[in-house]
N, C-alpha and C positions, 0 to 999 in steps of 0.2 A: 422546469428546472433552470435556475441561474447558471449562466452562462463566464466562467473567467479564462482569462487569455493566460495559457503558459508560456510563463518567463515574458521576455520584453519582445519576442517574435515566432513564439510558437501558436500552437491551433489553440481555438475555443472550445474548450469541452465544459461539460457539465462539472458544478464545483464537487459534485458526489461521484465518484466512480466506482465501479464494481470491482469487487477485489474475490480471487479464485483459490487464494491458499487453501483452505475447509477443504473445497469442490472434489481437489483434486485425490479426496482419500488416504487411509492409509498409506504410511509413509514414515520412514523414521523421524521426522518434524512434524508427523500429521495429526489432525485431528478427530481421529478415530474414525471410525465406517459413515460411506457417505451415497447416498441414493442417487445414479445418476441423473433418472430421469425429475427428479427433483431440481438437482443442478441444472436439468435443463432448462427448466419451470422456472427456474429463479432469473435465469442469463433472460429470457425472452421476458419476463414481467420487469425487467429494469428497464430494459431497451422502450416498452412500451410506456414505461412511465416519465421517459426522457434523460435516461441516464446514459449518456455516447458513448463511452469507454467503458475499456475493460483493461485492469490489470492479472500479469501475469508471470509466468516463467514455470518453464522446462523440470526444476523439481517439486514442483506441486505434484503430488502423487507420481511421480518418476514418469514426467511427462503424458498423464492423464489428462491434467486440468486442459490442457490447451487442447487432447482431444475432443474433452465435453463441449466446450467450446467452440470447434469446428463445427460439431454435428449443432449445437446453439444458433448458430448466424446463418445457415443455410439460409438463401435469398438474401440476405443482411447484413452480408460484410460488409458492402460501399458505405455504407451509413455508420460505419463504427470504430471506434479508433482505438487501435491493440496495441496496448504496451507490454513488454516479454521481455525477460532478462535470458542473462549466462554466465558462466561463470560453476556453477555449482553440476557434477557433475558425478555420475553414480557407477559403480562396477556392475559385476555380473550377479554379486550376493544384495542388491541396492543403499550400499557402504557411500555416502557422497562424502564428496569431498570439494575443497576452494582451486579452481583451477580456470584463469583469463590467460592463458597460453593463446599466441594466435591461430596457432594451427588447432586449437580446441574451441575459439571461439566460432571458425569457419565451420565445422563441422556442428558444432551447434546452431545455427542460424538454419543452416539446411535442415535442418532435424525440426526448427519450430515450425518452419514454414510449412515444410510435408506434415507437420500434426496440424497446424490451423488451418489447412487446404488454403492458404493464400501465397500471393506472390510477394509480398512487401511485408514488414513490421513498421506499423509506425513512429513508434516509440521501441531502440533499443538500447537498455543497461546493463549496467555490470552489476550483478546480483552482490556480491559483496566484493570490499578486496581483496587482492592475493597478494601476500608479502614477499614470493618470489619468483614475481612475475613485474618488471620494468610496466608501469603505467602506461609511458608513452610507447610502447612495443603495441600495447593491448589497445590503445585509445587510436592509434593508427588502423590496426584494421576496422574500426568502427568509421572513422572518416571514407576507409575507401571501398565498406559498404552500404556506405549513404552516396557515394558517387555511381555506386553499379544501380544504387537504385533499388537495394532490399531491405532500407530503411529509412525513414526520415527524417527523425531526430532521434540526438545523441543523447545518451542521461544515462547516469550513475545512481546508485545505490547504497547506503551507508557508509559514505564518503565522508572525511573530515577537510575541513579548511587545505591540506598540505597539498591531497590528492587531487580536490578540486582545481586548486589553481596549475599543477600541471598538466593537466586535460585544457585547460582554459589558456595555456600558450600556446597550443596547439589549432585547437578548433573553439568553436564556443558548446559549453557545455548548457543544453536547452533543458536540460531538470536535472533533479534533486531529490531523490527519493528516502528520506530517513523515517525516523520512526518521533512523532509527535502525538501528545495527547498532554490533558490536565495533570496526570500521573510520572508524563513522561516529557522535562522539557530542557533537555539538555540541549539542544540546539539554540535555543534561544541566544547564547552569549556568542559565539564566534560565525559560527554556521549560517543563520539567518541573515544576519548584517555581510555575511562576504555574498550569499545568495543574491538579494538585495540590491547591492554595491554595480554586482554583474548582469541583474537583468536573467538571471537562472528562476527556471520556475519550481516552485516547492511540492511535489505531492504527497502530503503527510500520509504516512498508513499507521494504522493502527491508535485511529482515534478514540476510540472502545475499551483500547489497554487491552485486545485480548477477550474482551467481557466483563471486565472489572468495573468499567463504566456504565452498564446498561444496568442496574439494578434488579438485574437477574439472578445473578451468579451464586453457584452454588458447586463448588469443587466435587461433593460427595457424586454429582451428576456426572463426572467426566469419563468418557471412555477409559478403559486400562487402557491405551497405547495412545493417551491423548497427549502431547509434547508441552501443556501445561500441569502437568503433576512435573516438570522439571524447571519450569521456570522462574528467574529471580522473584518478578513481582506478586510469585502463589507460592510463597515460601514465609513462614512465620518468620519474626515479628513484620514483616511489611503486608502480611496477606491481609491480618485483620485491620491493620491502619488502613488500606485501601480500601476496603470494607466499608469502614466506618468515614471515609471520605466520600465516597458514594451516595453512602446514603443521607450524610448532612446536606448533600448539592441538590437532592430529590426538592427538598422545599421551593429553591430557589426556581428550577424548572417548572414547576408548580404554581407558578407566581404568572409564567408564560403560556400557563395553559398546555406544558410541554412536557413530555417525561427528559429521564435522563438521557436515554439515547439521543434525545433530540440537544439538549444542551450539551454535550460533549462534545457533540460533531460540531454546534457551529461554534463555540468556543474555538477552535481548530479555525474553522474556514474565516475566522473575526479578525488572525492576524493578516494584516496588508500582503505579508513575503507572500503567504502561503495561496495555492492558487487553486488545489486541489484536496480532497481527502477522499482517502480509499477507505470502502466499508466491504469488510465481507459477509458473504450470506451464506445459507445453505438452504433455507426455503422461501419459497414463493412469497408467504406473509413478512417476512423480515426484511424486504425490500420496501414494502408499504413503513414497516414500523419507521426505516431510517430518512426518509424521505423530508421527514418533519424535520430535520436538522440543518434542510437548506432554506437561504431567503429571510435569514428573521437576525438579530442581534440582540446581543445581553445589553441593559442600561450600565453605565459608568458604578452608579451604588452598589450593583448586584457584581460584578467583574472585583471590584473593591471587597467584598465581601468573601466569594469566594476565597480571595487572597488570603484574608484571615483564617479561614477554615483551614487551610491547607497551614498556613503555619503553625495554628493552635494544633495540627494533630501531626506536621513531620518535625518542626522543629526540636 
């Protein structure tokens, strides 16, 4: 597995990283019923295939995911590099809500730590913003839980340009975690180039769209309580255009000897900013499927082409 350095002074992780949203179960965001010891199968065949990282956070299944996880790395933590956010935050009925209070971030941190049986996070973010919560209130306790030593680097989560840069007069902001794919490329205009600019590393998630990208998909499959019968991009007229954007890009991968899953992923890992991309699993085999996604590049003709596709069917 290729090896890229986040941002202009963080670690070298694998350009694929594991991502645990699924893992973590049922869940008011979740993706229906999920087998753990599967999850487990999946965390231990990435690691063996050369995948170092693991993404994560506290509401994947209301702090599940990060258990599966712990009981995953037994003997193997040293070897692995856990990113976890906070931020998101659930009552007694599991009602979450946006909440980077400090006195809610501290109390979160302890809480991932005792679920991933570790003393450290390597990577921690802020799961999304909170609009009534002062940035620099929240970006402070994160500086001086990288001085006590229960994190290493500092990184946000669907942050735009504004928030970035006042975390960034602060401390330096060592990632960037937004949502990137062929479907999805709204960073491109401000976001990337301030990334960029500062030397911040990019972990795209959701280079799959979801599933949208793998030429699998088939909505009529989805659990009832799957958090995709609610979302923007599985909602007509854009479900079937993405559809049928899918499946015009199959040839092209087809040309690489590669399916889709594998061309969407490195499309993603092809721009310079981008350092990293998160794939989720839920079995064992899906970790082999995505694998092919890293180590390879589209030619100039075919990158050009796609272009076309995409605007012969959103413009």
């Amino acid at each position: 597995m290729k090896l890229k350095q986040l941002g202009k002074d963080g670690p070298w992780l694998s350009e694929i990283g594991l991502g645990t949203w699924a893992i973590g179960g049922p869940w008011e965001w979740g993706w229906g019923p999920q087998n753990d010891q599967e999850s487990i199968e999946s965390i231990q065949r990435a690691l063996d295939r050369g995948i170092n990282w693991i993404d994560t956070a506290p509401a994947y299944g209301l702090g599940h995911a990060e258990e599966i996880i712990a009981r995953a790395l037994k003997g193997r933590r040293q070897n692995v590099f856990i990113a976890s956010k906070c931020g998101l935050v659930w009552n007694t009925q599991g009602k979450v809500t946006n909440n980077n209070r400090p006195e809610s971030i501290l109390r979160e941190v302890e809480d991932s730590l005792r679920r991933l049986q570790t003393d450290h996070l390597d990577l921690y973010q802020f799961h999304w913003p909170d609009a009534n919560t002062p940035i620099e209130d929240s970006w402070e306790v994160f500086i001086r839980l990288k001085e006590q030593g229960k994190i290493r680097f500092l990184g946000v989560s669907n942050f735009g340009v504004d928030l970035l840069a006042r975390c960034e007069a602060r401390a330096h902001v060592n990632s960037l975690q937004p949502p990137y794919s062929l479907l999805d490329r709204h960073i491109e205009k401000d976001i990337l180039p301030w990334c960029q600019k500062q030397g911040t590393g990019v972990i795209a998630y959701s280079p799959l769209q979801s599933g949208l990208l793998t030429g699998k998909f088939d909505k009529s499959r989805l659990a009832k309580d799957d958090w995709r019968h609610r979302g923007k991009y599985f909602k007509e007229p854009w479900l079937s255009r993405n559809l049928q954007f899918a499946e015009e890009l199959k040839s092209i991968a087809g040309r690489y000897d590669k399916s889709l899953i594998h061309l969407a992923i490195a499309w993603v890992l092809m721009n310079p900013v981008v350092s990293c991309a998160i794939v989720g699993v839920r079995r064992a085999s899906q970790v082999d499927e995505m694998l092919g996604g890293s180590g390879w590049e589209l030619k100039k003709e075919d990158l050009a082409e796609i272009e076309q596709i995409r605007s012969k069917i959103f413009s």
